[in-house]
C-alpha positions in Angstrom: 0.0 0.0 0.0 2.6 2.6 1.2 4.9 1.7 -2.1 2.5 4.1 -3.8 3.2 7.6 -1.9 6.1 8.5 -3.6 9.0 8.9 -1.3 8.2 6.7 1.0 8.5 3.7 -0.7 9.8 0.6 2.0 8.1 2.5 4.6 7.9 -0.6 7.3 6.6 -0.8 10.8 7.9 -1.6 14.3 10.1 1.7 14.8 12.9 0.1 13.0 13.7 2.4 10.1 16.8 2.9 8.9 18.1 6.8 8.7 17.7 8.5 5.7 20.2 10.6 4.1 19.9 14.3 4.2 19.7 16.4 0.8 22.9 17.8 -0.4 23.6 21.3 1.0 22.7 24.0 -2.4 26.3 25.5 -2.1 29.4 24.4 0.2 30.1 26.1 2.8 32.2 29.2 2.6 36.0 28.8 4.0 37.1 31.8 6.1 39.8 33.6 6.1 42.4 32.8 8.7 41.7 35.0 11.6 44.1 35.8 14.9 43.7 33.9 18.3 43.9 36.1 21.1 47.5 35.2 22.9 47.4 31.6 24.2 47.4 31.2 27.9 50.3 28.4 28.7 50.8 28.8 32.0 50.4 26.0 34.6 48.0 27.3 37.3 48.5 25.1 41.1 46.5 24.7 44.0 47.8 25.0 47.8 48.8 22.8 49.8 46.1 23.0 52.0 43.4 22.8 49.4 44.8 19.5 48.2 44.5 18.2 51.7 40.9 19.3 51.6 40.0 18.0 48.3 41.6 14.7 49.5 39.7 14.7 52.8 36.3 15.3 51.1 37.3 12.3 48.8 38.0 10.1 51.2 34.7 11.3 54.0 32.8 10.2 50.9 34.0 6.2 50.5 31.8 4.7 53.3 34.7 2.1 53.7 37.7 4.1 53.5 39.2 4.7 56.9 40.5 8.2 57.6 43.7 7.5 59.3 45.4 8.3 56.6 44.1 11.8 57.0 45.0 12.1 60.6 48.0 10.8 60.0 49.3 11.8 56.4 51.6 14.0 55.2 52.6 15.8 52.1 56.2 15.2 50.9 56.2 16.5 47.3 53.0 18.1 45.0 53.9 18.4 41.3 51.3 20.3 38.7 50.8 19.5 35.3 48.0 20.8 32.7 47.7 18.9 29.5 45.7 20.9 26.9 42.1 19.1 26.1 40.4 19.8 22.6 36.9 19.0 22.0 34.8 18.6 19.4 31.3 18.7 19.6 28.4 18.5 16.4 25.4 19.1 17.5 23.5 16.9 14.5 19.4 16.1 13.3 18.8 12.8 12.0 15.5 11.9 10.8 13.7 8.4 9.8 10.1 6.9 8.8 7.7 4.6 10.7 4.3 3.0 9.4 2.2 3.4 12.0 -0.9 2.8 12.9 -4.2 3.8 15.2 -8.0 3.0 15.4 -9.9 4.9 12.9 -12.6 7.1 15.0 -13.7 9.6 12.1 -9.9 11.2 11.7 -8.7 12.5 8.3 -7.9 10.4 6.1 -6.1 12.2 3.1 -3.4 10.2 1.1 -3.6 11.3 -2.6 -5.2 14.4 -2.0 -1.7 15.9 -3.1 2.2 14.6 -2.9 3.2 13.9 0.7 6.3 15.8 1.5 9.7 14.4 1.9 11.4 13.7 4.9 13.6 16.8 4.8 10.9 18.8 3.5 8.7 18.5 7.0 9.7 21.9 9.1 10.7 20.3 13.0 11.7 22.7 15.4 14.7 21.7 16.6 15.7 22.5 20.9 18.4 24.6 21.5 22.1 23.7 20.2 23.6 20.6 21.8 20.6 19.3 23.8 19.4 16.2 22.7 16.0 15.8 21.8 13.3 13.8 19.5 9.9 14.2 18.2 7.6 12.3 16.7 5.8 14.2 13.3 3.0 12.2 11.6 3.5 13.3 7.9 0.4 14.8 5.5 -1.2 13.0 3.4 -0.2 9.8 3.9 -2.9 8.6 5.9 -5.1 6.0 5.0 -8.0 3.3 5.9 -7.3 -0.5 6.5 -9.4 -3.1 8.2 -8.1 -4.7 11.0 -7.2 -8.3 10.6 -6.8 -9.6 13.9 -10.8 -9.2 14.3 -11.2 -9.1 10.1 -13.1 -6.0 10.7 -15.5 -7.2 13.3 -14.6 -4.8 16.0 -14.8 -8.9 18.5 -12.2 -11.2 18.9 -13.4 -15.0 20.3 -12.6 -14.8 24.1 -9.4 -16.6 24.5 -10.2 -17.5 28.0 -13.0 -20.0 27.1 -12.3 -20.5 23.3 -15.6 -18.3 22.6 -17.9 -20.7 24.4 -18.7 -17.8 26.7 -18.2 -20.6 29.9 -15.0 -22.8 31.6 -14.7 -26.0 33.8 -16.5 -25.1 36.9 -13.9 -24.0 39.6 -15.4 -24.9 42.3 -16.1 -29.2 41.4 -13.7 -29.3 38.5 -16.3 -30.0 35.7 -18.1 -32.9 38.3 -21.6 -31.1 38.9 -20.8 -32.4 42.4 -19.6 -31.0 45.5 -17.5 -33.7 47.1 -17.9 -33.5 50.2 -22.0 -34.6 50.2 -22.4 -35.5 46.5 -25.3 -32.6 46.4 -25.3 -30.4 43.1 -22.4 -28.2 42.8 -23.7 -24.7 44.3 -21.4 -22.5 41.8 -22.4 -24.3 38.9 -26.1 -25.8 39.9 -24.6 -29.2 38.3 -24.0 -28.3 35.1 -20.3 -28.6 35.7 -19.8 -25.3 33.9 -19.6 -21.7 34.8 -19.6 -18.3 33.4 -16.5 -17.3 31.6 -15.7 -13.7 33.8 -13.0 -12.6 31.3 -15.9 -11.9 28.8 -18.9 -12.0 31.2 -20.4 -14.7 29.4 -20.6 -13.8 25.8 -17.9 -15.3 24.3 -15.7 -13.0 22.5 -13.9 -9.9 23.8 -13.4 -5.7 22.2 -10.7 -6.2 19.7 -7.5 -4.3 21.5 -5.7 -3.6 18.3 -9.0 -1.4 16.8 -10.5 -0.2 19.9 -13.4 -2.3 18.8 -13.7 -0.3 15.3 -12.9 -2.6 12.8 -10.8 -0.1 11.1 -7.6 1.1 11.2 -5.6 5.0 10.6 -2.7 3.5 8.8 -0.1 6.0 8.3 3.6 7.5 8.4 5.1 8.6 10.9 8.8 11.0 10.8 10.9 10.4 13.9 13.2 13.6 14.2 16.5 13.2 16.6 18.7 15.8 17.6 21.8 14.2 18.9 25.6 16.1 19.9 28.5 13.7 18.5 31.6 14.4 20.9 35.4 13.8 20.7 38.3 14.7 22.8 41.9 14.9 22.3 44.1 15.1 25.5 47.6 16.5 24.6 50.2 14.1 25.7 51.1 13.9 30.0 53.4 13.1 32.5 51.4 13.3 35.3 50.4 9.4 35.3 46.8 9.6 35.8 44.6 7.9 33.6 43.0 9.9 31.0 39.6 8.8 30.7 39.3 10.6 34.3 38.9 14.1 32.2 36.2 13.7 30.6 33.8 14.5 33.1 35.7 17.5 34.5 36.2 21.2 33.2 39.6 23.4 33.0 40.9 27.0 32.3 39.2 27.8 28.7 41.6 28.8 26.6 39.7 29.0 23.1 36.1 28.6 21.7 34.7 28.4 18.1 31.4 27.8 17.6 29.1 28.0 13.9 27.7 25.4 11.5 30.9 23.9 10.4 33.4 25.3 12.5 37.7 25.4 11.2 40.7 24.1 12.1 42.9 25.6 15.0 45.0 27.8 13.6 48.8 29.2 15.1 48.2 27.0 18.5 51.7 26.6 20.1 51.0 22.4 20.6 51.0 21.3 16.8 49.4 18.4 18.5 46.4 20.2 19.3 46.3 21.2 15.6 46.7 18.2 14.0 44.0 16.7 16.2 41.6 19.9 15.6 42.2 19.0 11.2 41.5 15.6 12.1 38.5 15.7 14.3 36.6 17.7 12.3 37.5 16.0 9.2 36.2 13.1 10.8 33.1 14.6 12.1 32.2 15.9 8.5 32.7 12.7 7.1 31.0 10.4 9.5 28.0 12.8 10.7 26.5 14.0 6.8 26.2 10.7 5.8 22.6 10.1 7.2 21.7 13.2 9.6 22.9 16.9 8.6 25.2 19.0 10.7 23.3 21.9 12.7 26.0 23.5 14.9 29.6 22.1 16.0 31.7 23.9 18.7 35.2 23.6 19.5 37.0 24.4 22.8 40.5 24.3 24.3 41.1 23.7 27.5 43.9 23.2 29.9 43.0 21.2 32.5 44.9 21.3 36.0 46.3 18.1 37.4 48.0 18.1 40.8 50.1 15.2 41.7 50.5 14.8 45.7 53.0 12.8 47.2 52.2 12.0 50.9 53.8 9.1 53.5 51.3 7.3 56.3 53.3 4.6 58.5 56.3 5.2 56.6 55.3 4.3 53.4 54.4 6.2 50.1 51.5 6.9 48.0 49.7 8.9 45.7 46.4 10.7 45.0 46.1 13.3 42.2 43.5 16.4 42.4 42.4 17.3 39.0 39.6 19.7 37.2 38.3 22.7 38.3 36.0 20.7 39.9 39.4 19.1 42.2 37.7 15.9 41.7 40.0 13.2 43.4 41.5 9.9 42.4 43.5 7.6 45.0 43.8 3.9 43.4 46.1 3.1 46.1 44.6 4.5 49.4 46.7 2.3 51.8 43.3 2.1 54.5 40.0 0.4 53.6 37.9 -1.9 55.3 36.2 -3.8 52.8 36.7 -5.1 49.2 35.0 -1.7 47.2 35.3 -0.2 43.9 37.7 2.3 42.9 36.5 5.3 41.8 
């Protein structure tokens, strides 16, 4: 049936349908000319002494089985800072896809050849604002149409599937006998007929159809699910420090640089050629792997150096190691020397 509306040919159901490729863009976009950075911030910013401590303390108060000796009794022997630049690439993308779908038909419109449905791309959807993910759910015009429901064949009743459609079941009460077995009298449920009303459908033997509503029609239609997503990629510049680097990506820094428009450009003059050559290559990737089936809204990119302390500190004579990182002085300690039971590290 659906072959017929013209772009929408393959239209299947059960909210499995594939992507669909956006239309080419009129005119590529313009490249700008190379403009100058304000002067890049390299300097390593450090935190006290004392508000290491603190961070570590509140890191530690936290672990319901991490013992604070090691607080009490700790001290600092060395702190070392290091801030590795972070880049990050973030496109903000839409990404649209068809549905058949279907609801009972109660008098709606029903309108498919009254003109050409519109395309996919050609439906207006409001998107939220840049980089918040978001979907909706767009029934498209003139693509609706009338079907009769085949599980009931149009009869609005479906055969009660709790007595077969015989409208009655073994009687619960003497299991079919007629008999109560404790004086051979007639059953009192069933007055001896060893049968008793079916209560799913009170008796009549068939049930309201649940796939019509008890219509015997159905509002067959398509359906245009619209998702706004934000693809993201970072690149940690190469450090010393030791900590893992997965444990930046949920904290922020000193913002250096930001770029955001519909296709934003490469890093240009940044003193880490590093930071460059991963700012080409992200977004080269980004262009290549995001137009494919959902178009490109917005990207932003951002530079970021990220603070990493490195603390030093002895407790019964031996040495370990927590690091205080972020703005947010988030904590890691994989080798806190004091637990009391078997937890995870975080």
């Amino acid at each position: 049936m659906f072959d017929s509306v013209p772009g929408y040919e393959g239209t299947s159901g059960g909210g499995d349908g594939a992507y669909l490729p956006p239309p080419m863009p009129s005119m590529p976009m313009p490249v700008p000319e190379a403009s100058s950075h304000p002067e890049w911030h390299d300097n390593i910013p450090s935190i006290s002494e004392g508000r290491a401590w603190e961070a570590f303390e509140d890191y530690v108060s936290s672990k319901c089985c991490y013992s604070s000796g090691p607080i009490r009794d700790g001290v600092i022997t060395n702190m070392e800072s290091f801030a590795p630049y972070r880049y990050r690439l973030e496109t903000f993308t839409e990404a649209r896809s068809t549905e058949l779908s279907q609801e009972p038909y109660t008098g709606q419109c029903v309108d498919a050849g009254i003109q050409r449905a519109p395309g996919p791309w050609e439906i207006a959807a409001q998107p939220p604002s840049y980089f918040t993910e978001h979907e909706d759910t767009i029934r498209v015009p003139y693509t609706s149409s009338l079907k009769k429901c085949e599980p009931c064949d149009g009869m609005g009743m479906k055969p009660c599937s709790s007595c077969t459609g015989t409208g009655s079941k073994v009687c619960s009460q003497c299991n079919g006998s007629g008999q109560c077995a404790d004086n051979n009298t007639a059953c009192y449920n069933c007055n001896g007929s060893g049968r008793e009303k079916c209560s799913s459908c009170s008796g009549s033997g068939s049930k309201m159809c649940n796939t019509c509503d008890g219509k015997g029609k159905l509002l067959v239609f398509v359906n245009l699910k619209v998702k706004w997503s934000t693809e993201k990629d970072d690149y940690v510049a190469q450090d010393s420090s030791g900590l893992r680097m997965e444990k930046l990506v949920k904290v922020s820094g000193k913002e250096l640089f930001r770029d955001a428009q519909i296709m934003v450009y490469p890093v240009l003059g940044f003193p880490d050629v590093s930071v460059a050559q991963a700012s080409e290559r992200l977004i080269r990737d980004h262009q290549v792997k995001y137009t494919k089936n959902s178009r490109i809204l917005q990207q932003r990119q951002t530079i970021e150096l990220i603070t990493i302390t490195k603390v030093n500190y002895t407790w019964k004579e031996k040495p370990y190691v927590y690091y205080v990182y972020g703005n947010e002085l988030k904590v890691n300690a994989e080798d806190y020397p004091a637990t009391c039971c078997c937890c995870s590290v975080m």
